[in-house]
mmCIF file as Biopython writes it, N, C-alpha, C and O atoms, coordinates in Angstrom:
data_model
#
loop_
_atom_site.group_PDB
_atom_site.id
_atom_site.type_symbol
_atom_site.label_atom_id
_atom_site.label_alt_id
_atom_site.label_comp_id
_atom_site.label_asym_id
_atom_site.label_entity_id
_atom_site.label_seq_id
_atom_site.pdbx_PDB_ins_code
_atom_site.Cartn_x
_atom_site.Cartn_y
_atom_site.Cartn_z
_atom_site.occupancy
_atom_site.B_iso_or_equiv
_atom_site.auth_seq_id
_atom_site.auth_asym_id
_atom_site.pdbx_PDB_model_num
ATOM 1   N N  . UNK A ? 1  ? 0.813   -1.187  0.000   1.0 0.0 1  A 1 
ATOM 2   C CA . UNK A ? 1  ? 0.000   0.000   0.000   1.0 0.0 1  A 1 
ATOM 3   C C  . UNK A ? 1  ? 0.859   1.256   0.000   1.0 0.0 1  A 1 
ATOM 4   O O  . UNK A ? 1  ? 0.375   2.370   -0.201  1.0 0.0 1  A 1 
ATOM 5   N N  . UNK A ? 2  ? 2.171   1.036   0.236   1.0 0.0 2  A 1 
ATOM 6   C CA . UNK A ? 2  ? 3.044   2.533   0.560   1.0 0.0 2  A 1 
ATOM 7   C C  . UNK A ? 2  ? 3.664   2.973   -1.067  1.0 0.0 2  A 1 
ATOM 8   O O  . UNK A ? 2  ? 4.464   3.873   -1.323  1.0 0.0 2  A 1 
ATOM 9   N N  . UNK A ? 3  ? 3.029   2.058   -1.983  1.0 0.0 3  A 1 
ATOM 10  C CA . UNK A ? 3  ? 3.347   2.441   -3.238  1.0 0.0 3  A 1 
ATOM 11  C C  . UNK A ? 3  ? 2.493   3.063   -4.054  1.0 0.0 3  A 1 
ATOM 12  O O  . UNK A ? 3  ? 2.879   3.631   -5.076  1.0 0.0 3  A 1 
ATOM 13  N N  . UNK A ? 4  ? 0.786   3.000   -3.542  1.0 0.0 4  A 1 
ATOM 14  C CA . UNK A ? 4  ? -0.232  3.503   -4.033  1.0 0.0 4  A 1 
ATOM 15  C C  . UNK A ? 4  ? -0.316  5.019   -4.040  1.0 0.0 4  A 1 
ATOM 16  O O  . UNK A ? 4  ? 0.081   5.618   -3.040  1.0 0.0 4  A 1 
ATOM 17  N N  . UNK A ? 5  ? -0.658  5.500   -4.778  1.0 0.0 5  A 1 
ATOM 18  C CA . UNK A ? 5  ? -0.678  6.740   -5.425  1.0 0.0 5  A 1 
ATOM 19  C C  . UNK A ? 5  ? -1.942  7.684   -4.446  1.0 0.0 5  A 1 
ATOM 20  O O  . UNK A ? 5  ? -2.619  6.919   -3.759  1.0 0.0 5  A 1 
ATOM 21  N N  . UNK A ? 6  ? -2.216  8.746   -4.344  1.0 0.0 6  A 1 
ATOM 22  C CA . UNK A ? 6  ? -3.281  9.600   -3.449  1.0 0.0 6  A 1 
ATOM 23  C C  . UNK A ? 6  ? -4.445  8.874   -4.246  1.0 0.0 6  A 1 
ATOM 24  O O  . UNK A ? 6  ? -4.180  8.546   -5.402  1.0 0.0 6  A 1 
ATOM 25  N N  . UNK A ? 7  ? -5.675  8.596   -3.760  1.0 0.0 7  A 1 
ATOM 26  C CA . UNK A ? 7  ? -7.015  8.787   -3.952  1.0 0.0 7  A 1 
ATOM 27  C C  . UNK A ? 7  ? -7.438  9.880   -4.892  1.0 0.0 7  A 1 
ATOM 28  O O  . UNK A ? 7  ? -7.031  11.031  -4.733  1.0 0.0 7  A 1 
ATOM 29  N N  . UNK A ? 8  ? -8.094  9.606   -5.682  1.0 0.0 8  A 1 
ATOM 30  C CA . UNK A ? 8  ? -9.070  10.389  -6.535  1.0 0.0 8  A 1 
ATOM 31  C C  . UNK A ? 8  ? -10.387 10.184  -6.163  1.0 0.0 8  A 1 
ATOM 32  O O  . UNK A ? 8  ? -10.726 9.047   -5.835  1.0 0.0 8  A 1 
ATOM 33  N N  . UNK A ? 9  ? -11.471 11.415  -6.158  1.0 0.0 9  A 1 
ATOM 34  C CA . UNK A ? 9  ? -12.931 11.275  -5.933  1.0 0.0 9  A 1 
ATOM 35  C C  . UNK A ? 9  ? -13.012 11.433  -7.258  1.0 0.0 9  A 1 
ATOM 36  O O  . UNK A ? 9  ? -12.233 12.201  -7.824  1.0 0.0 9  A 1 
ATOM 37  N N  . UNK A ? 10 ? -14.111 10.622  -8.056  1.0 0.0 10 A 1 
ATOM 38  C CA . UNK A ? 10 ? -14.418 10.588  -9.335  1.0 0.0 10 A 1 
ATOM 39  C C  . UNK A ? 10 ? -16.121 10.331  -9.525  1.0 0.0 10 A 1 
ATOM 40  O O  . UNK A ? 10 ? -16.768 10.336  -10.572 1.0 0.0 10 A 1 
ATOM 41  N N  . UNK A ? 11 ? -16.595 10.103  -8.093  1.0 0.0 11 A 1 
ATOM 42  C CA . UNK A ? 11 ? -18.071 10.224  -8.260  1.0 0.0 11 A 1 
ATOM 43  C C  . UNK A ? 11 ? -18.443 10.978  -6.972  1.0 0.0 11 A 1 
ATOM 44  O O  . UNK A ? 11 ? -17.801 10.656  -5.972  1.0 0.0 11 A 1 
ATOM 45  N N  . UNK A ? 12 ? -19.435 11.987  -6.833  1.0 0.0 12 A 1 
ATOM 46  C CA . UNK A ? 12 ? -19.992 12.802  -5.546  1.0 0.0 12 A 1 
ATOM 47  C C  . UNK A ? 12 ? -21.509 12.819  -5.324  1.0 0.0 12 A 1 
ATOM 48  O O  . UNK A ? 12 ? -22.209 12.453  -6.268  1.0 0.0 12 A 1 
ATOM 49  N N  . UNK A ? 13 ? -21.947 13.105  -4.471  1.0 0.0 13 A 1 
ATOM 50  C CA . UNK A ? 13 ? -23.096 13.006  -3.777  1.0 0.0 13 A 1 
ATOM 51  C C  . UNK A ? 13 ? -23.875 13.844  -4.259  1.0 0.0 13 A 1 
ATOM 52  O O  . UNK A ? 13 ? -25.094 13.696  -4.174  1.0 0.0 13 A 1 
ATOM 53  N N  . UNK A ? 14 ? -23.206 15.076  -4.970  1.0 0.0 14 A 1 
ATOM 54  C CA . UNK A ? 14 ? -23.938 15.990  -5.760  1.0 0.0 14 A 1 
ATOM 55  C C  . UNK A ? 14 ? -25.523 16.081  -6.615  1.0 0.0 14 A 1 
ATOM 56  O O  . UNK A ? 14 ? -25.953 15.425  -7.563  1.0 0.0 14 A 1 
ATOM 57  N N  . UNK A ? 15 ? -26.054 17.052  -5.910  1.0 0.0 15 A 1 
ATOM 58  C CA . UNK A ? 15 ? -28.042 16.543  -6.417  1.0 0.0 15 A 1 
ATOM 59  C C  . UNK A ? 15 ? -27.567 16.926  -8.044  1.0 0.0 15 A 1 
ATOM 60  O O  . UNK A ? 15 ? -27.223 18.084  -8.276  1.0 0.0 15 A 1 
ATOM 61  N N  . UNK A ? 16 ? -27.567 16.103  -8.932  1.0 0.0 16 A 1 
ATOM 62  C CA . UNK A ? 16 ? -27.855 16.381  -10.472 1.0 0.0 16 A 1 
ATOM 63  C C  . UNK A ? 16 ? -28.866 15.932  -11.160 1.0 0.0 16 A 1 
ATOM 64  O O  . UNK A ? 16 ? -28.757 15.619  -12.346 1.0 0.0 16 A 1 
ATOM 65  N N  . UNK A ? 17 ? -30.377 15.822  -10.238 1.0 0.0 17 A 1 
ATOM 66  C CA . UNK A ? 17 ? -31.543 15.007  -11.376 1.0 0.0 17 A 1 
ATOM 67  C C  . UNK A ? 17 ? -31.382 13.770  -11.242 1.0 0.0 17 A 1 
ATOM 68  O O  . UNK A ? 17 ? -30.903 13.175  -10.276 1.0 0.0 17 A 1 
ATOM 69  N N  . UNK A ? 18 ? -31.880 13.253  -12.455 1.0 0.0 18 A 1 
ATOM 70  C CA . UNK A ? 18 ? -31.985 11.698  -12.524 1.0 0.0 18 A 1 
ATOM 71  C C  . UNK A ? 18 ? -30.752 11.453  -13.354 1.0 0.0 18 A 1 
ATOM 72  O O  . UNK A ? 18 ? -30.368 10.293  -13.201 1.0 0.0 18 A 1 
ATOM 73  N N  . UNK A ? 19 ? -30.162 12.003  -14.004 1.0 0.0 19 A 1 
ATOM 74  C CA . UNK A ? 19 ? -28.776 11.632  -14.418 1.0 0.0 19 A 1 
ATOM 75  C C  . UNK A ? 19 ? -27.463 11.664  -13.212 1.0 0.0 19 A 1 
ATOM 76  O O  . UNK A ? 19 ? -26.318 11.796  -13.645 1.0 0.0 19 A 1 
ATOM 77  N N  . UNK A ? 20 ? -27.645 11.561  -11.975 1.0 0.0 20 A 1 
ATOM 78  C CA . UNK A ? 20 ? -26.972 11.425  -11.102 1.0 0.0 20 A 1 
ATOM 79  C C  . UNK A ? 20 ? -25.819 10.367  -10.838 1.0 0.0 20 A 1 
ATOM 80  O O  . UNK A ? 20 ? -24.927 10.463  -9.994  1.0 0.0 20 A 1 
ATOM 81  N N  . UNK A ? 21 ? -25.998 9.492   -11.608 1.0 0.0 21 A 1 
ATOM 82  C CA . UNK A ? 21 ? -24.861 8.480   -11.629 1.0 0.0 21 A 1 
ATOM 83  C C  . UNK A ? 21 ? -23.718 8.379   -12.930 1.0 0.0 21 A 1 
ATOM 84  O O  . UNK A ? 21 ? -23.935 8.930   -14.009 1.0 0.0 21 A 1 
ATOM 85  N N  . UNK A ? 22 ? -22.528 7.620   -12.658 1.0 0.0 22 A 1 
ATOM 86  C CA . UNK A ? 22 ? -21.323 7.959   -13.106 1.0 0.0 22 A 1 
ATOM 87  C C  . UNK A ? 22 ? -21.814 7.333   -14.241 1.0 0.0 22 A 1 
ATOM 88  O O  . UNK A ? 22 ? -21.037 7.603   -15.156 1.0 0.0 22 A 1 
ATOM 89  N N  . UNK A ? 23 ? -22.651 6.683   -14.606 1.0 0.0 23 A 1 
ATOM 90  C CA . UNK A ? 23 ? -22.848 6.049   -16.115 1.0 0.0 23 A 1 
ATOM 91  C C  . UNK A ? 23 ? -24.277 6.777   -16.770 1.0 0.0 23 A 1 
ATOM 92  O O  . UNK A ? 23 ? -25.231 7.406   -16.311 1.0 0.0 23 A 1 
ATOM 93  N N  . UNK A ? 24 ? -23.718 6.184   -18.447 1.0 0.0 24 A 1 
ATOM 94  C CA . UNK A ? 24 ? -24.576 7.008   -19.157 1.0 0.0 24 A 1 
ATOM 95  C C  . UNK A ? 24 ? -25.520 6.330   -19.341 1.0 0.0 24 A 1 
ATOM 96  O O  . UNK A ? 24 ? -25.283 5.232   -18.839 1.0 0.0 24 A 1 
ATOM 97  N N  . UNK A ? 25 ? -26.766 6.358   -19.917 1.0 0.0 25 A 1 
ATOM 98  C CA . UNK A ? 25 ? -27.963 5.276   -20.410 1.0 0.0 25 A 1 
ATOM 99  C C  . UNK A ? 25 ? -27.500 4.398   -21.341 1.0 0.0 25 A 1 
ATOM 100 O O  . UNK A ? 25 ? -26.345 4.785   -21.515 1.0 0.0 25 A 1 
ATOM 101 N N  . UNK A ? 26 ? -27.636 3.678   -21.882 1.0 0.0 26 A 1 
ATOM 102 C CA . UNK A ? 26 ? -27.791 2.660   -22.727 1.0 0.0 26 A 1 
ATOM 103 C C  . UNK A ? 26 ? -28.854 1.682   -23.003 1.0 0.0 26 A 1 
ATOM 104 O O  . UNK A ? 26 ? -29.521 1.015   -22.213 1.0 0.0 26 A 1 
ATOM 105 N N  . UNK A ? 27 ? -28.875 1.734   -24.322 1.0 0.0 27 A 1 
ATOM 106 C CA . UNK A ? 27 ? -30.372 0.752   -25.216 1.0 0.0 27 A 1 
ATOM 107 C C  . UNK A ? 27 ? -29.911 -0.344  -25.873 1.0 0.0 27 A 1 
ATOM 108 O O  . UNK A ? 27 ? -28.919 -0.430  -26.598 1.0 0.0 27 A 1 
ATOM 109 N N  . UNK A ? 28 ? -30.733 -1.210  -25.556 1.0 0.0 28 A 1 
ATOM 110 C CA . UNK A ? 28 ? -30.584 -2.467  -26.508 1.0 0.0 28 A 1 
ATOM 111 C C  . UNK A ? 28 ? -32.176 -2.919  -26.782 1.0 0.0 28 A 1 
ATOM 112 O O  . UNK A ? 28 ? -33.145 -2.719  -26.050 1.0 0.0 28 A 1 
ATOM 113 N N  . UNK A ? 29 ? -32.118 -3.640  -28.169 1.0 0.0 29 A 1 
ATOM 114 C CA . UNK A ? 29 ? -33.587 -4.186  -28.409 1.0 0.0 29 A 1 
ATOM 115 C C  . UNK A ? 29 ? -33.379 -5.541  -27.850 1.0 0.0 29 A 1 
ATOM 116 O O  . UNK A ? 29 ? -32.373 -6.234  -27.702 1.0 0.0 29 A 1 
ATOM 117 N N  . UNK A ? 30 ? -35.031 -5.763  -27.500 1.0 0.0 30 A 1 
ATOM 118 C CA . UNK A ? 30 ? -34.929 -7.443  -26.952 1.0 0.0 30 A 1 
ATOM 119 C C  . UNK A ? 30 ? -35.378 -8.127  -28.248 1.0 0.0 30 A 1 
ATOM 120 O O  . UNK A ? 30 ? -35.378 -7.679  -29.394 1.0 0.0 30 A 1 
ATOM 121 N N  . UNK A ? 31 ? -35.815 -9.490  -27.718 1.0 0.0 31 A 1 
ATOM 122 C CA . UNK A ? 31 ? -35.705 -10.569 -29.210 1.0 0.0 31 A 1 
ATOM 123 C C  . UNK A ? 31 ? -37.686 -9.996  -29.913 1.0 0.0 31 A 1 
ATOM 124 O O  . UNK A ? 31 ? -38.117 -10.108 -31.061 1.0 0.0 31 A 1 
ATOM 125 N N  . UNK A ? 32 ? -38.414 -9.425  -28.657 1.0 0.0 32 A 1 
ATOM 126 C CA . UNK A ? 32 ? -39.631 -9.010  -29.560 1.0 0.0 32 A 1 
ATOM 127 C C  . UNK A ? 32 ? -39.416 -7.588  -30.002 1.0 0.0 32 A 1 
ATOM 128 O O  . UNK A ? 32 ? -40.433 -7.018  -30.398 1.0 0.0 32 A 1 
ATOM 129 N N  . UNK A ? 33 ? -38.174 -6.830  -30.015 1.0 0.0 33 A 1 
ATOM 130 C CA . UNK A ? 33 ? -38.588 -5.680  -30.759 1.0 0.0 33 A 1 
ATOM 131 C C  . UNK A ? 33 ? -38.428 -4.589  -29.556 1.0 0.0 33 A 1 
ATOM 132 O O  . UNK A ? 33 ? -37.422 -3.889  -29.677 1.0 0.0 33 A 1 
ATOM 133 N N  . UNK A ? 34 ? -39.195 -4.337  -28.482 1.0 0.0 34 A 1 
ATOM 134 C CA . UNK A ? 34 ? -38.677 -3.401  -27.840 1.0 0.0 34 A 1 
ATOM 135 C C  . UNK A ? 34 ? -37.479 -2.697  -27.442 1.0 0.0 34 A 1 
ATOM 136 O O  . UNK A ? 34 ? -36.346 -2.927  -27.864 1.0 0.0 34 A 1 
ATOM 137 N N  . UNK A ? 35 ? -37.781 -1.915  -26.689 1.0 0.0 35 A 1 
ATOM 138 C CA . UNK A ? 35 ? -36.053 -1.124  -26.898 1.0 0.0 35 A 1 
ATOM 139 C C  . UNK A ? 35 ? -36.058 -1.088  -24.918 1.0 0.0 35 A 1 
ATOM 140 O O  . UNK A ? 35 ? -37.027 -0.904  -24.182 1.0 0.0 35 A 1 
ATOM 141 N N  . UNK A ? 36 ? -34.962 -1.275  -24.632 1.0 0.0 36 A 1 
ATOM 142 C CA . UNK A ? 36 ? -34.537 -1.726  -23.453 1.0 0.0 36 A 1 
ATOM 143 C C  . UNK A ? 36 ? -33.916 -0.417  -23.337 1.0 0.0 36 A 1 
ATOM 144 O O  . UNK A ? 36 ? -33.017 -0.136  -24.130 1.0 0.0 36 A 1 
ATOM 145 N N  . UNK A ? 37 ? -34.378 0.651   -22.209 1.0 0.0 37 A 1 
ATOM 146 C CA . UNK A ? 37 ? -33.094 1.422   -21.740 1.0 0.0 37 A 1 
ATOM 147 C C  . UNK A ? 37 ? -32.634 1.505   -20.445 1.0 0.0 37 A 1 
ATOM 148 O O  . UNK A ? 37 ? -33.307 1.878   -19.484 1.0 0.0 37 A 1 
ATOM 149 N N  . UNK A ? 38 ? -31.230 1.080   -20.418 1.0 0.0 38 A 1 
ATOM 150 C CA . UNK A ? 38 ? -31.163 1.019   -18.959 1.0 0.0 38 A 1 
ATOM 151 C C  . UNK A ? 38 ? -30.143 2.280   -17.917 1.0 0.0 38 A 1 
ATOM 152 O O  . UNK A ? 38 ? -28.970 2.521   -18.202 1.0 0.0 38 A 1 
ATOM 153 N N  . UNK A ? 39 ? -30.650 2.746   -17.092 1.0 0.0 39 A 1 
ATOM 154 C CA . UNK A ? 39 ? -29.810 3.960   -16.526 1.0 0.0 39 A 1 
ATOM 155 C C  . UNK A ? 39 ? -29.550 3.876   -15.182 1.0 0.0 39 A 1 
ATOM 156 O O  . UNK A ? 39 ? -29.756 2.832   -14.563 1.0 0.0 39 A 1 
ATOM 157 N N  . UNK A ? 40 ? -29.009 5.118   -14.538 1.0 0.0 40 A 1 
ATOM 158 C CA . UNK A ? 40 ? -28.320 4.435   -12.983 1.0 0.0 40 A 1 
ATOM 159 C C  . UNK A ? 40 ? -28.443 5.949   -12.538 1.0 0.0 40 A 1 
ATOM 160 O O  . UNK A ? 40 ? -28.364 6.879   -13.341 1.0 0.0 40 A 1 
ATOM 161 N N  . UNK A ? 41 ? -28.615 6.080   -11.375 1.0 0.0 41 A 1 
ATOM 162 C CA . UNK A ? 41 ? -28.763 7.060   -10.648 1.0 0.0 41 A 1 
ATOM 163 C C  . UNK A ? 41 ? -27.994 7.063   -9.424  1.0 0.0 41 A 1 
ATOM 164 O O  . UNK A ? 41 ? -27.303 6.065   -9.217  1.0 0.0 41 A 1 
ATOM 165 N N  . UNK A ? 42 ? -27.985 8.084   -8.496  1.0 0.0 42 A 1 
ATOM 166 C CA . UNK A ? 42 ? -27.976 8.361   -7.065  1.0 0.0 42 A 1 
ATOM 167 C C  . UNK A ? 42 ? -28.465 9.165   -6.319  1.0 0.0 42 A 1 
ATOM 168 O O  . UNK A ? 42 ? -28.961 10.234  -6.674  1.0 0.0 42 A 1 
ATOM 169 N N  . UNK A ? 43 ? -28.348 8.554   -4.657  1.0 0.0 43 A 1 
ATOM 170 C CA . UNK A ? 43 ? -29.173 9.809   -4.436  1.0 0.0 43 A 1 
ATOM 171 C C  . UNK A ? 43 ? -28.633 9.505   -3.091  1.0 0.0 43 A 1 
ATOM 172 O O  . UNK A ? 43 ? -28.663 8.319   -2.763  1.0 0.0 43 A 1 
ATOM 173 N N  . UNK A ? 44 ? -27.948 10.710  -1.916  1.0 0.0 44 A 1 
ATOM 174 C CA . UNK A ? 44 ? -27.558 11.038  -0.817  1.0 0.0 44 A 1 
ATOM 175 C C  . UNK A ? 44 ? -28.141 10.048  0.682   1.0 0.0 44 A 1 
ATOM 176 O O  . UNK A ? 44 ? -29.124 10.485  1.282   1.0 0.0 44 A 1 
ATOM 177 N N  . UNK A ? 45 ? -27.788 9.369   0.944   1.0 0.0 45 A 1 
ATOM 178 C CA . UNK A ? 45 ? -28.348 9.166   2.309   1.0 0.0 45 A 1 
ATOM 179 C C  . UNK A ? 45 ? -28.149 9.522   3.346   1.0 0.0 45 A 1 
ATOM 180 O O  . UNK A ? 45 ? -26.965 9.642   3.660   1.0 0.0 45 A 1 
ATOM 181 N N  . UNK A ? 46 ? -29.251 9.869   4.401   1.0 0.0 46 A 1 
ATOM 182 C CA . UNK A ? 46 ? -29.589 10.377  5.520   1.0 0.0 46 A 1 
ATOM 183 C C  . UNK A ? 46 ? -28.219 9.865   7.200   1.0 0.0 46 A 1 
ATOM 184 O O  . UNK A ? 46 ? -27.755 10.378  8.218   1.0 0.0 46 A 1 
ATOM 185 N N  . UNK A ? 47 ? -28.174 8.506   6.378   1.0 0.0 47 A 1 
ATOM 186 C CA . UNK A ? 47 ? -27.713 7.940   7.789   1.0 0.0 47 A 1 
ATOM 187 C C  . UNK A ? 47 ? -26.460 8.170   8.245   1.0 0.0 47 A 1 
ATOM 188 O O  . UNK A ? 47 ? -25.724 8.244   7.261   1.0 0.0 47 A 1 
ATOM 189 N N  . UNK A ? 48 ? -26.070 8.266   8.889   1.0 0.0 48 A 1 
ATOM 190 C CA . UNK A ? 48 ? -24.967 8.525   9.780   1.0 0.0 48 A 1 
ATOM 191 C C  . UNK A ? 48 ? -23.592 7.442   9.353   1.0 0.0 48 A 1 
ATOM 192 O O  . UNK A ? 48 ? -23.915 6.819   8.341   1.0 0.0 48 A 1 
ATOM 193 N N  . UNK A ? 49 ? -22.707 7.197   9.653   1.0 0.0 49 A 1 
ATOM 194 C CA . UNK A ? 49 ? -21.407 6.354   9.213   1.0 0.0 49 A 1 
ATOM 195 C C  . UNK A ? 49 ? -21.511 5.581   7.996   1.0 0.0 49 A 1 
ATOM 196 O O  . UNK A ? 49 ? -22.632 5.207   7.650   1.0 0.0 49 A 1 
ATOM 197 N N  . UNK A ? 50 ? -20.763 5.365   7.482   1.0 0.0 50 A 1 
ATOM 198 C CA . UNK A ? 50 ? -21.300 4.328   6.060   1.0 0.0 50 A 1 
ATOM 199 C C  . UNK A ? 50 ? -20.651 4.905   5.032   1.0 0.0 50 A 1 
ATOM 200 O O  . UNK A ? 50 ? -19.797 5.791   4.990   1.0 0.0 50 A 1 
ATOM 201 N N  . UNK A ? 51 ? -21.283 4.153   4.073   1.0 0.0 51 A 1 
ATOM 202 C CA . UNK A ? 51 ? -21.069 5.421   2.634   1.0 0.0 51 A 1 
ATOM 203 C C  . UNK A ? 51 ? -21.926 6.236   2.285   1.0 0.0 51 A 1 
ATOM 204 O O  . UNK A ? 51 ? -23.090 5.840   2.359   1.0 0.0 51 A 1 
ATOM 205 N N  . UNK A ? 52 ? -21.743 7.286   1.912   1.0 0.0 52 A 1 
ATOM 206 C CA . UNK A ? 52 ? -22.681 8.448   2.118   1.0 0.0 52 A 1 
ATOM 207 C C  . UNK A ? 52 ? -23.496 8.625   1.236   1.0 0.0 52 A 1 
ATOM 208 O O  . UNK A ? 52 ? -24.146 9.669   1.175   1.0 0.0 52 A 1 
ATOM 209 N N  . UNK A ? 53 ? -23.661 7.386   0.150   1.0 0.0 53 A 1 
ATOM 210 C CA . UNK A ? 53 ? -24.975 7.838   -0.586  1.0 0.0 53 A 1 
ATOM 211 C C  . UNK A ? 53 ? -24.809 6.318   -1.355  1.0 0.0 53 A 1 
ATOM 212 O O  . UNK A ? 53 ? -24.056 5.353   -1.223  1.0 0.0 53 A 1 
ATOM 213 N N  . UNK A ? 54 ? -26.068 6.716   -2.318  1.0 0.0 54 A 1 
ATOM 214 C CA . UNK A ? 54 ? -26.269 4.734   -2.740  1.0 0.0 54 A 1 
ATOM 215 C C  . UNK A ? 54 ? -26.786 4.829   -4.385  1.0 0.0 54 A 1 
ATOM 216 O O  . UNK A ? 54 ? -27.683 5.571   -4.783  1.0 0.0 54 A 1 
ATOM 217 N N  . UNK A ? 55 ? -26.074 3.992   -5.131  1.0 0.0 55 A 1 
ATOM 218 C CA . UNK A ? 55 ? -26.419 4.196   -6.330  1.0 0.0 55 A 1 
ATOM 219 C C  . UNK A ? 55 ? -27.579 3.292   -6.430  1.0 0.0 55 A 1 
ATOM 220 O O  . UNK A ? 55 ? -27.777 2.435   -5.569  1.0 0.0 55 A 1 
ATOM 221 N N  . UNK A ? 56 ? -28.514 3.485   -7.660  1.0 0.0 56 A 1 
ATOM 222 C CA . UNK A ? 56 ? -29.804 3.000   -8.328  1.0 0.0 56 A 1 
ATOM 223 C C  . UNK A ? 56 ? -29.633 2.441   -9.497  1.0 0.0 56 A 1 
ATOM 224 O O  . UNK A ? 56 ? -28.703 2.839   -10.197 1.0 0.0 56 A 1 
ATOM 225 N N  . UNK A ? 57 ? -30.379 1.540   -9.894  1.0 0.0 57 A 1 
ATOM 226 C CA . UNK A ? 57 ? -30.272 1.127   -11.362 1.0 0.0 57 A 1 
ATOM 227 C C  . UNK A ? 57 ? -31.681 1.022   -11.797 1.0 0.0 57 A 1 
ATOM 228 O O  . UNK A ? 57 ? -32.440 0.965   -10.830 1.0 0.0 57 A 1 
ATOM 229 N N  . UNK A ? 58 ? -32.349 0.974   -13.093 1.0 0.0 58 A 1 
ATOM 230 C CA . UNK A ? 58 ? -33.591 1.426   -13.549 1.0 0.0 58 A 1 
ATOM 231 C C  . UNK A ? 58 ? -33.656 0.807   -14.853 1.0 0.0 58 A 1 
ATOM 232 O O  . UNK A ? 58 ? -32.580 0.353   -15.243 1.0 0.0 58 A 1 
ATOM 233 N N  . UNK A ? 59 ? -34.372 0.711   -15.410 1.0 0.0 59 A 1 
ATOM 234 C CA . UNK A ? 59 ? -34.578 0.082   -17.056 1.0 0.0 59 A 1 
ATOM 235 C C  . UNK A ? 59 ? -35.746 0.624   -17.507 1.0 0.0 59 A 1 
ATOM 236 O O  . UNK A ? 59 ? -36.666 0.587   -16.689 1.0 0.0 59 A 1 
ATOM 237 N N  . UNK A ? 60 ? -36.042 1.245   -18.848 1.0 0.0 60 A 1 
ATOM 238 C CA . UNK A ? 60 ? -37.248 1.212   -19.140 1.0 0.0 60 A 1 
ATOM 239 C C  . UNK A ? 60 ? -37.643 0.685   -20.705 1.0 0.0 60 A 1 
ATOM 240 O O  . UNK A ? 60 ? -36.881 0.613   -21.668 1.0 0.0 60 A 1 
ATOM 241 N N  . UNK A ? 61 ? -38.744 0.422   -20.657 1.0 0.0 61 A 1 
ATOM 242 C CA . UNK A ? 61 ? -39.032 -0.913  -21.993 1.0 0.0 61 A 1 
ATOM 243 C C  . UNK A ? 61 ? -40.200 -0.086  -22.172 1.0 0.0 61 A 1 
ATOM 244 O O  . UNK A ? 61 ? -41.092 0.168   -21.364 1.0 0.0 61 A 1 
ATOM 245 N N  . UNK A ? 62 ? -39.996 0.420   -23.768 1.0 0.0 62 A 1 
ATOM 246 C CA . UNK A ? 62 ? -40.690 1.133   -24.412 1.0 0.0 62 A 1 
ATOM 247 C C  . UNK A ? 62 ? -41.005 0.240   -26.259 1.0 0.0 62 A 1 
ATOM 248 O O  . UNK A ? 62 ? -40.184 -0.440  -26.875 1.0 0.0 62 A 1 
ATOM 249 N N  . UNK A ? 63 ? -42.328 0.567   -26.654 1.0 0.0 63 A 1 
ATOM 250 C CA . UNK A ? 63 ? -42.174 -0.364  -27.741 1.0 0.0 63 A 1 
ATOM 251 C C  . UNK A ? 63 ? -40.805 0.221   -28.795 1.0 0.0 63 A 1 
ATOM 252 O O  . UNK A ? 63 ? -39.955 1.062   -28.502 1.0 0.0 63 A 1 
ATOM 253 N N  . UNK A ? 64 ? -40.984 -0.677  -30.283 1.0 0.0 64 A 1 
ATOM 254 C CA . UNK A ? 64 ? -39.784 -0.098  -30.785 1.0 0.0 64 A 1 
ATOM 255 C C  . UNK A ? 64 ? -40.812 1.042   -31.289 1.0 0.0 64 A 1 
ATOM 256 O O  . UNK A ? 64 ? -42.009 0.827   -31.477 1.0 0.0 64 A 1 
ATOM 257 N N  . UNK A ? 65 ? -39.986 2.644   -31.534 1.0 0.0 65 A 1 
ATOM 258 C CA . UNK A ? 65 ? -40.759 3.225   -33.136 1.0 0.0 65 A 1 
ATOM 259 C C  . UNK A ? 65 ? -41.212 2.591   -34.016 1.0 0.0 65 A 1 
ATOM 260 O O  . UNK A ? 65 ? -41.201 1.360   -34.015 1.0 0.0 65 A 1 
ATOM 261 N N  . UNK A ? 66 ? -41.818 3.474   -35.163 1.0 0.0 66 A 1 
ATOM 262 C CA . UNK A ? 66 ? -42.161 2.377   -36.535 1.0 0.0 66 A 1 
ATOM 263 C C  . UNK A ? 66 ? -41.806 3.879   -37.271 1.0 0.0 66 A 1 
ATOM 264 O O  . UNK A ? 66 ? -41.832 3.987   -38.497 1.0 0.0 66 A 1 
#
C-alpha cells in the first residue's frame, strides 16, 4: 500500500436530477422488438457512518418506433 498513489474522488453526492450516476444510459432491443433502456442514478443518504450515498439502477421498456 506505501506504493499507491493519493485517492481520486471521481463520483460525488452531488443533487444532479436523474442523471446522477457515473454512467450514461444505454439501449438495446430485446428478441420481440422493444427497446430496453437502462440507466443508474444516485441519491444522498440520511444515515450517519457508512457510505454516504447509494447508487440506483432502472430500465425502461418502451415499444420499438415504426
Amino acid at each position: 500500500m506505501s506504493a499507491w498513489s493519493e485517492p481520486i474522488q471521481i463520483v460525488t453526492a452531488a443533487e444532479r436530477g436523474w442523471h446522477a450516476g457515473p454512467w450514461k444510459p444505454s439501449w438495446r432491443y430485446d428478441e420481440s422488438g422493444r427497446v430496453l433502456v437502462f440507466f443508474d442514478g444516485g441519491y444522498r443518504k440520511d444515515e450517519p457512518g457508512g457510505f454516504p450515498f447509494a447508487f440506483t439502477l432502472g430500465c425502461l421498456e418502451i415499444e420499438r418506433p415504426r
